[in-house]
C-alpha positions in Angstrom: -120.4 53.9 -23.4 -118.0 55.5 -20.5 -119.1 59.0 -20.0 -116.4 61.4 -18.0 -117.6 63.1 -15.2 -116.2 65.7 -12.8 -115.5 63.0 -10.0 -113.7 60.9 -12.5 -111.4 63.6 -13.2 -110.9 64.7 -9.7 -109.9 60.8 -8.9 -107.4 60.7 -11.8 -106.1 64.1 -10.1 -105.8 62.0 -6.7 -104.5 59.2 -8.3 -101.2 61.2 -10.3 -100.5 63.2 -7.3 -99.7 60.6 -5.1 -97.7 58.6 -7.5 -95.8 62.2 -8.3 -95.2 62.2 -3.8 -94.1 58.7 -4.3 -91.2 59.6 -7.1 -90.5 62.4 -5.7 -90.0 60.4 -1.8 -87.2 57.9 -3.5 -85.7 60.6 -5.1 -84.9 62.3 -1.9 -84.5 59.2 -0.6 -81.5 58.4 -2.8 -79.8 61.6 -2.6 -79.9 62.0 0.8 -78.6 58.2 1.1 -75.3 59.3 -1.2 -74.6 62.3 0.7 -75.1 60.4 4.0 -72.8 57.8 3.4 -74.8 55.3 2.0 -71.8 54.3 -0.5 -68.9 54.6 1.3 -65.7 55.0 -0.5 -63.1 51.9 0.9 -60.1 53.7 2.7 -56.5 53.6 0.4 -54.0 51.0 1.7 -50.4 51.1 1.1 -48.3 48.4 0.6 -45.1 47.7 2.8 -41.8 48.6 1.4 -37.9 47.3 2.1 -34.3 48.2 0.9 -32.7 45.1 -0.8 -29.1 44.5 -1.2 -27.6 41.8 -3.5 -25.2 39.2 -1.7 -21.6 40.1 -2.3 -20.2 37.3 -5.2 -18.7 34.5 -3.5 -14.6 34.5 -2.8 -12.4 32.3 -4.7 -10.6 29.7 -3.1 -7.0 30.3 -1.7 -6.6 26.6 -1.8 -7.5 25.5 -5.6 -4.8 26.1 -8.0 -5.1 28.6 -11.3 -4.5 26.2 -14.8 -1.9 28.0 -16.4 -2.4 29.7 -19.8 -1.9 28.1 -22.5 0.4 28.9 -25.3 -1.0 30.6 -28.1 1.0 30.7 -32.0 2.6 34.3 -31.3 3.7 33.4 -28.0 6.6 30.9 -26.9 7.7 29.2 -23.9 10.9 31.0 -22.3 13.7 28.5 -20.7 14.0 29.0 -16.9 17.2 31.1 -16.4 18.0 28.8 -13.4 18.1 25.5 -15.1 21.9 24.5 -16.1 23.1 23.8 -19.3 24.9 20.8 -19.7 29.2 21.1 -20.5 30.2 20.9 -24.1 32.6 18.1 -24.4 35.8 18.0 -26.3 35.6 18.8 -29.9 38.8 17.1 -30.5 40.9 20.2 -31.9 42.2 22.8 -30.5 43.0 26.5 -32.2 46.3 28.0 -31.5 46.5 31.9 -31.6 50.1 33.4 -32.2 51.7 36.3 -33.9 50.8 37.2 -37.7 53.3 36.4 -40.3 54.6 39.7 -41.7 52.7 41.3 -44.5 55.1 40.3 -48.2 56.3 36.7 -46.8 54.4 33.8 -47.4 53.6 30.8 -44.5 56.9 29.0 -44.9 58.9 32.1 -44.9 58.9 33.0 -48.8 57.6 35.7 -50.3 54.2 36.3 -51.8 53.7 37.3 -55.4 52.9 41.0 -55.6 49.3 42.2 -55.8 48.0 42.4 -59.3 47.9 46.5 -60.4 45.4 47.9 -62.2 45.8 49.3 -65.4 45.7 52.6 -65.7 42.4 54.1 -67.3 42.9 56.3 -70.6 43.4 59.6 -69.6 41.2 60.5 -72.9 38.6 58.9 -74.1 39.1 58.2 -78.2 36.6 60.3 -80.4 35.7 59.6 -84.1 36.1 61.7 -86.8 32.4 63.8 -87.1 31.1 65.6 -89.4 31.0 70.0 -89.4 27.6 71.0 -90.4 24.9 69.4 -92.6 26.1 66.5 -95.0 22.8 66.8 -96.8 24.1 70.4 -97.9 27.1 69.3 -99.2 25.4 68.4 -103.0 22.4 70.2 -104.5 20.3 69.9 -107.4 22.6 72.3 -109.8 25.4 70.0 -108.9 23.7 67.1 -111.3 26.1 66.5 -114.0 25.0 67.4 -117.3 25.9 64.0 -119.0 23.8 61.8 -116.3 21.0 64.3 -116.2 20.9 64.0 -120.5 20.7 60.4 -119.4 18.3 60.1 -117.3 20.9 58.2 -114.8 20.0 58.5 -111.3 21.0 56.0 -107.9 22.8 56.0 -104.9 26.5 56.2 -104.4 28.4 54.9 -101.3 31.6 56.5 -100.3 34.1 56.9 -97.6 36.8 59.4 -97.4 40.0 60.3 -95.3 40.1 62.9 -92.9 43.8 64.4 -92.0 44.7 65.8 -88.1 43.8 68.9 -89.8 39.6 67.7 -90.4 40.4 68.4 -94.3 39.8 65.4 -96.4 42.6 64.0 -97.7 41.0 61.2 -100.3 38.0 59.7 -101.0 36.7 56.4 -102.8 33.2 54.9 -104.0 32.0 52.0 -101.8 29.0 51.3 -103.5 28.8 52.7 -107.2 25.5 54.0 -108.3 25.2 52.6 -111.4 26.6 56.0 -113.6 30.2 56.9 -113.4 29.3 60.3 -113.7 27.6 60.4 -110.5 29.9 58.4 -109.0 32.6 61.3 -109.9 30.6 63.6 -108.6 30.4 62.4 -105.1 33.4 62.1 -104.5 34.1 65.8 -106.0 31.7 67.4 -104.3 32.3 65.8 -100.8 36.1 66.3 -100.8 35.8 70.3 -101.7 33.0 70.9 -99.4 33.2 68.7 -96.5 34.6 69.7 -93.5 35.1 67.4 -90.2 36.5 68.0 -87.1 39.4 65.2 -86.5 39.8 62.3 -84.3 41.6 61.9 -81.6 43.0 58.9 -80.0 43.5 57.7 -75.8 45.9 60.4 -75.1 43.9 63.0 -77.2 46.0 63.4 -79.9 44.7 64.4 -83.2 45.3 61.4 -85.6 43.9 60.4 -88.9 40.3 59.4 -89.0 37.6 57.6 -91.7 34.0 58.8 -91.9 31.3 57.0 -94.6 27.9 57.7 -96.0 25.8 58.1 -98.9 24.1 60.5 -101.3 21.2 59.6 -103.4 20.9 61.4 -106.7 17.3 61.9 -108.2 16.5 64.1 -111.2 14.9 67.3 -110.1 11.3 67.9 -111.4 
């Protein structure tokens, strides 16, 4: 059994103090090594610097010739101006100039035909007789004869009339019968009391006789 005594502790005093100066020596130790230049920072060194110029490109040669260019689609060689053309020979005829023969003779001293005249254009262009108004208006319903409409006859009648220089109608005539001869009648009564034309006129604008056709259907009113 270890029993702890007053000298014991004074030695373990001893004993920590001295190892405390010994820490406390190389600590100073250290510092005072930095500060004093122990580690010494190496000086800065600068590298040396020049100004560089490029060579100038080299100079082409007086001496060697430049190919020439070569002819591209839209381009074309031009002939040199200097280079002579060579003579045209003799065709073998020669063209002799001399005075014209007067205008109305021919070559061999006769005289040419006269130029062809044109005909003269009509001073009036001919015009038809036509029509004054509606034709549709010119039979009605209450025209239907009383004998066809007993009958029960209907159709369509054709007819072409006369017109006079005065655009009255002078006669008139069934083209194209309708089937009834009452109808037929009719037409022709009806369109030569009301019909009224103006009249035709020929080239020179003269009022002359002129011819106008049509038709009328007859259908039995409801």
């Amino acid at each position: 059994m270890a029993y702890v005594t007053p000298e014991t502790n004074r030695r373990r005093i001893v004993a920590l103090g001295a190892v405390g100066a010994v820490h406390g020596v190389l600590a100073v130790a250290l510092l005072t090594g930095f500060a004093g230049g122990i580690i010494k920072t190496p000086p800065k060194t600068w590298l040396p610097t020049w100004d560089y110029m490029p060579p100038p490109p080299p100079r082409p040669d007086p001496e060697q010739p430049v190919p020439p260019k070569s002819h591209t689609r839209d381009t074309l060689p031009v002939p040199d101006p200097q280079v002579p053309l060579p003579p045209i020979g003799d065709p073998g005829f020669k063209i002799e100039t001399g005075p014209l023969p007067p205008i109305g003779s021919g070559l061999d001293g006769g005289l040419l035909p006269p130029p062809p005249t044109a005909s003269p254009s009509p001073r009036f262009t001919p015009r038809a007789a036509a029509p004054l108004g509606m034709p549709g208006r010119w039979v009605s319903d209450a025209d239907y004869p009383t004998a066809a409409l007993r009958r029960g006859e209907q159709g369509a009648a054709g007819f072409e009339v006369t017109i006079g220089p005065d655009g009255r109608v002078r006669d008139c005539r069934i083209t194209r019968s309708s089937g009834s001869a009452a109808l037929d009648a009719a037409t022709c009564a009806k369109v030569s009391e009301r019909a009224q034309f103006s009249p035709a006129r020929d080239e020179n604008g003269d009022l002359v006789v002129g011819r106008y056709a049509n038709v009328i259907r007859w259908r039995i009113p409801e």
